[in-house]
C-alpha positions as CSV (number, residue, x, y, z in Angstrom):
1,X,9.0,-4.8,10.1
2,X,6.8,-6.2,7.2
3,X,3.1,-6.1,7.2
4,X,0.5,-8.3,6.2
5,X,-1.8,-7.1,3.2
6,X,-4.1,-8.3,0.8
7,X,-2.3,-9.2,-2.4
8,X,-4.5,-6.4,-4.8
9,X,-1.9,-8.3,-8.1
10,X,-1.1,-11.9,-7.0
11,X,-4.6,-12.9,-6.2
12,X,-6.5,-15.9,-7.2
13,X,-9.5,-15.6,-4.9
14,X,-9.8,-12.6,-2.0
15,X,-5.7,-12.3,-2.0
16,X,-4.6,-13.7,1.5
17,X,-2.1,-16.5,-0.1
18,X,-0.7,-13.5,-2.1
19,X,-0.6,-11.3,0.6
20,X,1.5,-13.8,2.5
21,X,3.6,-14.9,-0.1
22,X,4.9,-10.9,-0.8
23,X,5.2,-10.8,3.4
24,X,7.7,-13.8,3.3
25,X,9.2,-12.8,0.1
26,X,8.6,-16.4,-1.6
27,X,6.8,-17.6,-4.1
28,X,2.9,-17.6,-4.0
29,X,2.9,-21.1,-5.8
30,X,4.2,-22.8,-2.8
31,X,1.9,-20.7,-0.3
32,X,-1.0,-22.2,-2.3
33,X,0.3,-25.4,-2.4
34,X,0.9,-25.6,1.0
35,X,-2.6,-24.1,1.7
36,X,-4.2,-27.2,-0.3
37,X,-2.3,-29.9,1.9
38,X,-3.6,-28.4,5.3
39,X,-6.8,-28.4,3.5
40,X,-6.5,-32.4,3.1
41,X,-5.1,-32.9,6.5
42,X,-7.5,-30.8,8.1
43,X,-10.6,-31.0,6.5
44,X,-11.8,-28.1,3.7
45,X,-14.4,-26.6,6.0
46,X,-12.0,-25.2,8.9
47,X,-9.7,-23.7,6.2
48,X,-12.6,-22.0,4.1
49,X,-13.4,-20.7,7.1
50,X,-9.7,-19.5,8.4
51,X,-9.7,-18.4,4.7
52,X,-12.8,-15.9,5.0
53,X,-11.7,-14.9,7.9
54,X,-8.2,-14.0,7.2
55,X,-9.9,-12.1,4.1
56,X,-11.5,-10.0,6.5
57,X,-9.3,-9.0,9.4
58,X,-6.2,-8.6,6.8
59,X,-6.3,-4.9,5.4
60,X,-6.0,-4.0,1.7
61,X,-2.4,-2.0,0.9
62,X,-3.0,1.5,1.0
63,X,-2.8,3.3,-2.3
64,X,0.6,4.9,-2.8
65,X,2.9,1.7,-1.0
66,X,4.9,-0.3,-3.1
């Protein structure tokens, strides 16, 4: 089973788009992109705060994982 960590070379901001994007093995273009249409549908204040969030209940990869 896969887990979920912050992306520590794929990042653009606190790495949680990265970090999903390496979970599902796709590219992190298209987890960004999706990101950025929830943020229109839903409004840009629920997702900055999923966002932080995330950021902070996601751990960083331990040193020594590939």
């Amino acid at each position: 089973m896969k887990k979920l960590y912050l992306s520590k070379t794929d990042r653009k901001l606190l790495g949680v788009c990265g970090g999903i994007a390496e979970m599902l093995e796709v590219d992190s273009t298209i987890v960004r992109l999706i990101t950025v249409f929830v943020c229109l549908i839903t409004g840009v204040l629920p997702l900055v705060i999923t966002y932080l969030v995330a950021a902070m209940i996601i751990p960083s990869k331990p040193e020594g994982q590939p």
